[in-house]
VODOPA-337115 format. One record per residue: residue number from 1; x, y, z of N, C-alpha, C in turn; residue in one letter. Coordinates in nm, 3 decimals, m for minus. Example, Ala and Ser with C-alpha at 12.3 -4.5 7.8 and 13.67 -1.06 7.14 Angstrom:
ropa = 1	n.u = 1.319	n.v = m0.569	n.w = 0.780	ca.u = 1.230	ca.v = m0.450	ca.w = 0.780	c.u = 1.320	c.v = m0.330	c.w = 0.780	keba = a
ropa = 2	n.u = 1.285	n.v = m0.225	n.w = 0.708	ca.u = 1.367	ca.v = m0.106	ca.w = 0.714	c.u = 1.290	c.v = 0.003	c.w = 0.787	keba = s
END
This chain:
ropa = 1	n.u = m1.561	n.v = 1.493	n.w = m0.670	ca.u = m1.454	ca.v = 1.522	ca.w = m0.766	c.u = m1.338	c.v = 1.592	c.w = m0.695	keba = x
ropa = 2	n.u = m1.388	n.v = 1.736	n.w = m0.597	ca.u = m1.271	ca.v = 1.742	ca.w = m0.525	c.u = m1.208	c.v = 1.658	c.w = m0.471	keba = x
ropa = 3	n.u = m1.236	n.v = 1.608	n.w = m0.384	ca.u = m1.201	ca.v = 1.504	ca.w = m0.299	c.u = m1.093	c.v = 1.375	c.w = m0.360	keba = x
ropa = 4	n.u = m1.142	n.v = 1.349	n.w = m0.540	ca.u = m1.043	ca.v = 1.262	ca.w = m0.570	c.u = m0.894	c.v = 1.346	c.w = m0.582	keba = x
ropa = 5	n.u = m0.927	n.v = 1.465	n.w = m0.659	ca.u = m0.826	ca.v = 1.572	ca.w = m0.671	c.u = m0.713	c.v = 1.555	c.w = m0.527	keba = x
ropa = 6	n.u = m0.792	n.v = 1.561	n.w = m0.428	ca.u = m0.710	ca.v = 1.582	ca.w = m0.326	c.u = m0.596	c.v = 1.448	c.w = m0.309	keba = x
ropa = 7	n.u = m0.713	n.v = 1.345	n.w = m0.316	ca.u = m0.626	ca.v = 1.256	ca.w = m0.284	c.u = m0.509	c.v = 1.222	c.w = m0.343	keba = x
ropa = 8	n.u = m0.547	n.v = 1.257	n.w = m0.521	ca.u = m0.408	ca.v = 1.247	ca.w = m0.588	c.u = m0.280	c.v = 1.347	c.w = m0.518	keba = x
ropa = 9	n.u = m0.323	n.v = 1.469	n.w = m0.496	ca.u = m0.247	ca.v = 1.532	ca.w = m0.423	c.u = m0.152	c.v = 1.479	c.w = m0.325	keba = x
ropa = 10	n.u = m0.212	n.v = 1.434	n.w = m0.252	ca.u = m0.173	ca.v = 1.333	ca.w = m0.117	c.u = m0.062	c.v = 1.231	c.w = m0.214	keba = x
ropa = 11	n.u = m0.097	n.v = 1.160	n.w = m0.283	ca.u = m0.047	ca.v = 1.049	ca.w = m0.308	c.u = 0.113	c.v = 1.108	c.w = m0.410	keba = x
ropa = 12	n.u = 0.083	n.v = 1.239	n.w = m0.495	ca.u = 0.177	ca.v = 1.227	ca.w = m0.514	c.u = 0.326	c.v = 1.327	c.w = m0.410	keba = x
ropa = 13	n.u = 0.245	n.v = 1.407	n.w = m0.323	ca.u = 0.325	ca.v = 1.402	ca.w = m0.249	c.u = 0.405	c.v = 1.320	c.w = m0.127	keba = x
ropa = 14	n.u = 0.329	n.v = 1.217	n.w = m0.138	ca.u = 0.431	ca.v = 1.096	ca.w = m0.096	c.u = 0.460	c.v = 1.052	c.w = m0.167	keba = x
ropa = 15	n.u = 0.447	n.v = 1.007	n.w = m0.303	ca.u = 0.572	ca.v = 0.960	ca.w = m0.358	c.u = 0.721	c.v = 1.106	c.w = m0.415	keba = x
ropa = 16	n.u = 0.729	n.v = 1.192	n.w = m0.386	ca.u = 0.733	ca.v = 1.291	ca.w = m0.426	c.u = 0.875	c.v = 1.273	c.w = m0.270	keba = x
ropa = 17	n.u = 0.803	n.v = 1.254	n.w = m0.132	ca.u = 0.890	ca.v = 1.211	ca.w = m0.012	c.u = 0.930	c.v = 1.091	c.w = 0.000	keba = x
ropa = 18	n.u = 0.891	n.v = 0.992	n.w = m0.103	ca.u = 0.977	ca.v = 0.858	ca.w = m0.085	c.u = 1.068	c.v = 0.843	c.w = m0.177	keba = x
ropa = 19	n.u = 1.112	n.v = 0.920	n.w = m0.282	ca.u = 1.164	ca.v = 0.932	ca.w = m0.365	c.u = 1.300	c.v = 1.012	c.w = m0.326	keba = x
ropa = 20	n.u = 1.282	n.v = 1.153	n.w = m0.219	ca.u = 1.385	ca.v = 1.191	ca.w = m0.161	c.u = 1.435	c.v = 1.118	c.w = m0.065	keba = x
ropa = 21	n.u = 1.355	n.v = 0.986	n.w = 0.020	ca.u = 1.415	ca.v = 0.934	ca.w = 0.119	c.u = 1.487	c.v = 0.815	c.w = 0.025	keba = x
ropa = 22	n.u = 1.453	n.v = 0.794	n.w = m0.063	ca.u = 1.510	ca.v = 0.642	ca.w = m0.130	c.u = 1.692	c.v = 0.746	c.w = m0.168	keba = x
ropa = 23	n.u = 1.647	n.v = 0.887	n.w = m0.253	ca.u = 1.755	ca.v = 0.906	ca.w = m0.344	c.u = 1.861	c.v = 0.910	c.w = m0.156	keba = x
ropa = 24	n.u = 1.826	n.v = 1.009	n.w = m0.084	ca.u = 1.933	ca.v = 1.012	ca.w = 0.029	c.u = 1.992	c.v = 0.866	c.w = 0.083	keba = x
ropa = 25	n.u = 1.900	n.v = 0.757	n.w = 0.059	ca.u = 1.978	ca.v = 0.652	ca.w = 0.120	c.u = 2.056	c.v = 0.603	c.w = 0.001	keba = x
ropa = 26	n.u = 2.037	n.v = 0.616	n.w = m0.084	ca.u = 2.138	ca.v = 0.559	ca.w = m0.226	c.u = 2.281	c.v = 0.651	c.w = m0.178	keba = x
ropa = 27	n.u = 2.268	n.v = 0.760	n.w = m0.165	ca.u = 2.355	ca.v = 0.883	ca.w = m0.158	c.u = 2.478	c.v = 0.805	c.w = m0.026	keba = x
ropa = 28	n.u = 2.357	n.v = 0.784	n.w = 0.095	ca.u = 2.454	ca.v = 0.710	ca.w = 0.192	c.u = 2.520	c.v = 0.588	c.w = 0.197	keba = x
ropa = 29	n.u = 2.482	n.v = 0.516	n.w = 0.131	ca.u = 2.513	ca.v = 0.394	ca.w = 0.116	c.u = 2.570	c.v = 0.298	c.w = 0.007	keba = x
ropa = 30	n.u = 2.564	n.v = 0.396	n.w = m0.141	ca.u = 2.661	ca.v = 0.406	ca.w = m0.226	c.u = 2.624	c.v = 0.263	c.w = m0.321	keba = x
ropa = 31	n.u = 2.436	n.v = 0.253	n.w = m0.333	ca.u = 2.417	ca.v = 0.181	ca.w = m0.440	c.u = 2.443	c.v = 0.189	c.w = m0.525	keba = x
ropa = 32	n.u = 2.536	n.v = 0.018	n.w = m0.573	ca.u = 2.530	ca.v = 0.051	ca.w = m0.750	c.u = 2.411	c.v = 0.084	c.w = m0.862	keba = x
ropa = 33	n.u = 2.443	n.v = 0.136	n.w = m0.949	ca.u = 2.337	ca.v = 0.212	ca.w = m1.059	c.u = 2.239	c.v = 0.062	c.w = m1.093	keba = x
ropa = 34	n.u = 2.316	n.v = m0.045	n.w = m1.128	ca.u = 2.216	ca.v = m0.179	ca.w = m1.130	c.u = 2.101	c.v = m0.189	c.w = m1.051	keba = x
ropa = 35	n.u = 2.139	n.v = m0.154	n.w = m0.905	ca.u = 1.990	ca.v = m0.162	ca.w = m0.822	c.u = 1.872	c.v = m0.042	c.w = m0.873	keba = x
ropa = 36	n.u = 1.908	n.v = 0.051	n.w = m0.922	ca.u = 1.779	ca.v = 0.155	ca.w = m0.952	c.u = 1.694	c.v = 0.095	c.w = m1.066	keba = x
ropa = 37	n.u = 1.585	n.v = 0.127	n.w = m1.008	ca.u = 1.487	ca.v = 0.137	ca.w = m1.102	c.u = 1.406	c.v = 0.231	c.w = m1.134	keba = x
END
């Protein structure tokens, strides 16, 4: 049971870091609002 705990952990702290790497490249590159999802 720990162990699943953890993993959610894990998982949502990567999405948690792909979410800041997606928003910084929107930021650089000046996607229109159409591409987000």
């Amino acid at each position: 049971m720990a162990s699943q705990s953890q993993g959610i952990q894990q998982l949502l702290q990567a999405e948690k870091r792909a979410a800041e790497k997606v928003s910084e490249a929107r930021k650089r590159s000046g996607i229109p609002r159409q591409l987000q999802h």
